[in-house]
N, C-alpha and C positions, 0 to 999 in steps of 0.2 A: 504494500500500500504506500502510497506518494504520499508526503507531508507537506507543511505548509512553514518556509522557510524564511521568505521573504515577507517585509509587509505590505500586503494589499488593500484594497480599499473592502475587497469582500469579507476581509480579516479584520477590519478594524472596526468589528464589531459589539466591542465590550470596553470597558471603558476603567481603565486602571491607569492611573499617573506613576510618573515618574518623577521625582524629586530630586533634584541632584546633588545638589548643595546649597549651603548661603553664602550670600558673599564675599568675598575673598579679594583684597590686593597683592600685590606683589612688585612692592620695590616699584612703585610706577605703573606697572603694566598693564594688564588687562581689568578695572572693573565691574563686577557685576553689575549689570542693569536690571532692573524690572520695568514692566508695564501693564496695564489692565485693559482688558477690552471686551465689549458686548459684543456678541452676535447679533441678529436681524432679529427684529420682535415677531414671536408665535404665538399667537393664538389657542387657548384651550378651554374647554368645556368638561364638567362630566361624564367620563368614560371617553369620550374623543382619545384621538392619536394623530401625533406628528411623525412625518417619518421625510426629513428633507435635507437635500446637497446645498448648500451657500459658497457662491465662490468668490475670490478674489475677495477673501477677510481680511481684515487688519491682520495683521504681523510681522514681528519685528523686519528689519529688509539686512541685505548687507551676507558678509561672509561670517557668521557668527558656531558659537558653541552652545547649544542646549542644555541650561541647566535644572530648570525647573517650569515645568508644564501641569498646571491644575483648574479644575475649573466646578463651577454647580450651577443651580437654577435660579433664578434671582424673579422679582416682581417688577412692577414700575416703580415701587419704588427702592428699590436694594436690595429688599431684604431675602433671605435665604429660603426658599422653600422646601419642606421636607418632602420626603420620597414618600408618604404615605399620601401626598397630597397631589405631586406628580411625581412620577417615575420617568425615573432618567433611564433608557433601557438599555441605551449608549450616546458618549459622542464621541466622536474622532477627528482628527483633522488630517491632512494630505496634500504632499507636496505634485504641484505640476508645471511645466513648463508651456506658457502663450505665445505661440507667435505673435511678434510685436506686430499693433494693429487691430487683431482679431477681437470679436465679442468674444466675451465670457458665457460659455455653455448654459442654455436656458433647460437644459432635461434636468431633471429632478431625480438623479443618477448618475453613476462614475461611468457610465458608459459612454456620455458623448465624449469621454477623452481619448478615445481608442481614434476618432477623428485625426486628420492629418494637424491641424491647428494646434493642436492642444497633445502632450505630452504627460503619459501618470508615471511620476517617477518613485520606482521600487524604493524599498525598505529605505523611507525618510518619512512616512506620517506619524502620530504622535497618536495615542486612545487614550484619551484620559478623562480621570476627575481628581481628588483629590486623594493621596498615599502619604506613607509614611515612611520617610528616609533620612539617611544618612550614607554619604557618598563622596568618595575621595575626589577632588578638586583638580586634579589634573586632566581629568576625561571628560569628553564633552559629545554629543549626538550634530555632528558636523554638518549645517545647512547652509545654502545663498553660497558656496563656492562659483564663482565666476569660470574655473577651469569646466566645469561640469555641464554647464548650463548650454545650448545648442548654439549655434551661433543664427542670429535672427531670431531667438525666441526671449521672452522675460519669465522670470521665477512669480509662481504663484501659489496660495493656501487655499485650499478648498476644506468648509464644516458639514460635516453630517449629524445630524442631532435627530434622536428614534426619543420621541417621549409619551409619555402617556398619563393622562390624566384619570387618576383611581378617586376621586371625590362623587359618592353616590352609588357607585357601583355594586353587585348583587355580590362579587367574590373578589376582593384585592391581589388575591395572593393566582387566581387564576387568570386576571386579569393582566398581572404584570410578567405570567408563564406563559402569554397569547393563546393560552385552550381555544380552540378553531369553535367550540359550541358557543362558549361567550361570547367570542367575535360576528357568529353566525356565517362564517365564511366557509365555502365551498371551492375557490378559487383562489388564486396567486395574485398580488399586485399586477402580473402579465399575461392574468386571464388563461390560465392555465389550472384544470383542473388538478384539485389534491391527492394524493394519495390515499388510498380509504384507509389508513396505519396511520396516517401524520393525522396526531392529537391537539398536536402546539406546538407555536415556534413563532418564530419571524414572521415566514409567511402568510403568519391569521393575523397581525397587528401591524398593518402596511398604512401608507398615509391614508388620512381621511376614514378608517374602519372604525367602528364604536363599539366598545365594550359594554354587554348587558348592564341595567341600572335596574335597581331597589325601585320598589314599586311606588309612583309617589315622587322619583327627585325631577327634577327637570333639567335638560341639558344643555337651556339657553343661556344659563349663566355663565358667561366664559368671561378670561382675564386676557391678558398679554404678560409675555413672560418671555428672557433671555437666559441665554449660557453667559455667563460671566465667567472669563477665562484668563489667569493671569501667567505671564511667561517671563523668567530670567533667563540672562544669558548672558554669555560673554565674547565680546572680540577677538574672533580667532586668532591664534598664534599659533607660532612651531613649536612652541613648547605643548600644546593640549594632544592627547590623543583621543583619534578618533577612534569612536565605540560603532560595534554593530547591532540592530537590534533583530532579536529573531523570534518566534513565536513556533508555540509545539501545540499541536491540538489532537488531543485523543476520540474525537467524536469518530465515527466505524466509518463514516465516506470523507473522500477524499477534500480537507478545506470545505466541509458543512459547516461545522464549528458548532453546531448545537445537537444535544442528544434528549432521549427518554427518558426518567430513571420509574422503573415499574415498582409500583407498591409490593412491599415485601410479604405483606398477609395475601393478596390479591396473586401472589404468585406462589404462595407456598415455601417462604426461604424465613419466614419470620426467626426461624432457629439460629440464625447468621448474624444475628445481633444488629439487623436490618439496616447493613451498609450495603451500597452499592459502589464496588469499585471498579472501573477501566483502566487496565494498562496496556501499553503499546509501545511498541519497540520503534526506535527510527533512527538514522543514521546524523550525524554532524559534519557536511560535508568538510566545511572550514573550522577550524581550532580555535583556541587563544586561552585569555586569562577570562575566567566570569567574576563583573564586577556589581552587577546587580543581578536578581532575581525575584520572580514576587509570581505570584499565581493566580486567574482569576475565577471565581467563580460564582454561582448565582445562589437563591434563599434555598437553603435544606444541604449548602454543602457546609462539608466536615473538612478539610486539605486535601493539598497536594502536593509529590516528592518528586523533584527527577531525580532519577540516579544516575551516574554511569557506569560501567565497562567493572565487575565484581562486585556491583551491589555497594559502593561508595557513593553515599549522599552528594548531589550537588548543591541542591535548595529545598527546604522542607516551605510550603508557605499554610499558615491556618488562619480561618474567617476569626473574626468578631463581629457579634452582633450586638444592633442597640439593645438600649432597655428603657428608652422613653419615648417621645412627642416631639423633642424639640428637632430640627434639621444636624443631622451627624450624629444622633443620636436613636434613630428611626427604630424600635422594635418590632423584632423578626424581621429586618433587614440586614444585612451583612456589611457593616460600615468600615472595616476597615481587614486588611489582608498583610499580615505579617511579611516581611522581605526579606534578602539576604544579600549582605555589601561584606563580601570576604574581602581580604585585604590583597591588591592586587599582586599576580604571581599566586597566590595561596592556593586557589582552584583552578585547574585547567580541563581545558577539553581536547581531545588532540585529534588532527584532520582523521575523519573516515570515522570516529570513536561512533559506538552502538550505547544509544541513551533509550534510558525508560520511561516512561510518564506513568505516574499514576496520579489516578483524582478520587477523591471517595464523596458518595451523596449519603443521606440518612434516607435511606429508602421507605421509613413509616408512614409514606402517602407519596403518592404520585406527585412525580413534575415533569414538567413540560418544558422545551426548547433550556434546556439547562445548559451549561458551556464548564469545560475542562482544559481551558488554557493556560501555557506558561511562558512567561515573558523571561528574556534574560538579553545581556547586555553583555556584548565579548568583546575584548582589545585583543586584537592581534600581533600589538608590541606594548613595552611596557615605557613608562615615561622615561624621556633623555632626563640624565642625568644634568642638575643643574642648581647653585646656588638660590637660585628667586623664585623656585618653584616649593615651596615645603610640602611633603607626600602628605598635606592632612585631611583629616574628614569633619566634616560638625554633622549635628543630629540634629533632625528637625521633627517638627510635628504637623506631616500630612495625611491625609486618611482618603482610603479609594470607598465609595458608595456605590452601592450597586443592587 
């Protein structure tokens, strides 16, 4: 079975940040910057769904190093909205190259980039919200290279934001797994009919679907509401190196990236202490040092490990969930996903190496469109050697929602 290695836009389906560091000078050199910036205002109601591409967003410009990338849902007027109120179900961001000139793609899709005008450039998009890191200072997620960029075309950011409004609804928790009954959907965004096996997923919560409502709410009350996404980073230098980002997905087809987890009494395995786990074997074409790792997954998972090559841990990551009301605190949401920042050189991976995935759900009830992915970040050199650089890390406090 193929894996999915690179980052795509089909892959940037889940929404886990990356943190990298806080700021740091050196002897002059490079400053961290930050900046804040809204997405385009959306629209939502009771049970309603968003499911839409924004292109050519703000974002920083220039030949820069990615340090921290996080974002959530905000109001008109700032304030934070929790996941019980809408559900974030992903957002992502992605890099592409315009020919100077050209409009900016009006399909509400990563497909009109496949177009001659427009260019989707591999493993450089971002899926994020907010996580929790600490991350050595030397490595950076390398974008806006001027060498890279086509000649006659300009660097661009494209947003994809999946959300969903649970206020009113008959079932929250089925609402935010898209169960195809809730949705009442029999067809695909593309008008293609479903598989009579597919339960939930993506598929049943596409733009503009509605999710069943309690009997009684009405669904004309809608708001407007943004991603509020804020981004550090620093001005490339020859001293940063650059990191790759790759992405492991254990779902049984090829880059679906979302699975079943079948009730454990409903199938007769109650005796198993009613986990469900997936593992899956898959190759590492290219090597280096892993300098972060984090995992993501959706309500009802319990972790997940990659090993590699004798059953040596690379990253163990396990959920936390809320326990209250207020936003980042969401109960029976999964607000935050434990990491892993070995100190670099400490863990390697070596070309051709045979890695394992596993993800485990708590099987005591069905879920729907569930995801077992694992993010990690590889140098394939280690930093130059250098007086103004000091090898250090600071700890922060961000948290991925999901």
């Amino acid at each position: 079975m193929l894996h999915c290695f690179r980052v795509t836009l089909a892959i940037l389906l889940l929404a886990v940040s990356i943190k990298l560091s806080h700021a740091f000078q050196r002897n002059g050199h490079a400053k961290m910057k930050s900046a804040v910036f809204l997405s385009p205002k959306f629209v939502l109601g009771p049970g309603s769904v968003l499911d839409k591409y924004y292109y050519n967003i703000d974002f920083p410009r220039g030949h820069i190093a990615l340090k921290s990338f996080n974002g959530e849902v905000v109001d008109a007027a700032g304030n934070s909205v929790p996941l019980h109120e809408t559900y974030l179900h992903h957002w992502a961001t992605g890099k592409y190259y315009k020919r100077r000139g050209a409009t900016n793609p009006d399909h509400n899709g990563p497909l009109e980039l496949d177009k001659s005008d427009h260019i989707l450039v591999r493993n450089s998009g971002v899926c994020q919200k907010n996580s929790n890191g600490q991350y050595y200072d030397t490595y950076g997620i390398e974008v806006g290279n001027p060498a890279n960029i086509p000649a006659g075309y300009e660097e661009g950011w494209l947003l994809n934001v999946h959300a969903i409004d649970t206020q009113g609804v008959e079932d929250k928790l089925g609402c935010t797994e898209c169960r195809c009954d809730l949705y009442n959907v029999t067809k695909d965004q593309y008008d293609r009919p479903l598989r009579p096996d597919y339960k939930g997923g993506v598929s049943c919560c596409y733009d503009y679907t509605q999710c069943r409502l309690r009997e009684g709410i009405e669904s004309a009350e809608r708001r407007g509401l943004y991603v509020r996404y804020t981004v550090k980073w620093l001005d490339w230098d020859e001293f940063i190196v650059p990191v790759k980002i790759y992405i492991f997905d254990n779902a049984e087809h090829e880059c679906h990236v979302e699975y079943e987890v079948k009730s454990c009494r409903a199938s007769g395995m109650a005796n198993n202490g009613c986990t469900d786990t997936k593992r899956v074997s898959l190759t590492m074409p290219t090597g280096g040092s892993v300098i972060y790792g984090v995992a993501h997954q959706h309500a009802g998972g319990t972790g997940s490990t990659l090993y590699g090559e004798g059953g040596r841990v690379i990253c163990s990551s396990i959920p936390t969930y809320g326990e209250g009301n207020e936003a980042g605190n969401e109960a029976g949401y999964i607000v935050g996903m434990s990491s892993c920042y070995p100190r670099p050189g400490s863990v390697k991976i070596n070309d051709g190496e045979t890695l394992i995935l596993e993800s485990n759900y708590s099987s005591t009830q069905r879920h729907t469109g569930v995801m077992g992915l694992f993010y990690i970040l590889v140098a394939e050199e280690l930093p130059k050697p250098s007086i103004h650089i000091p090898l250090s890390k600071s700890v922060n406090q961000v948290w991925e929602q999901q």
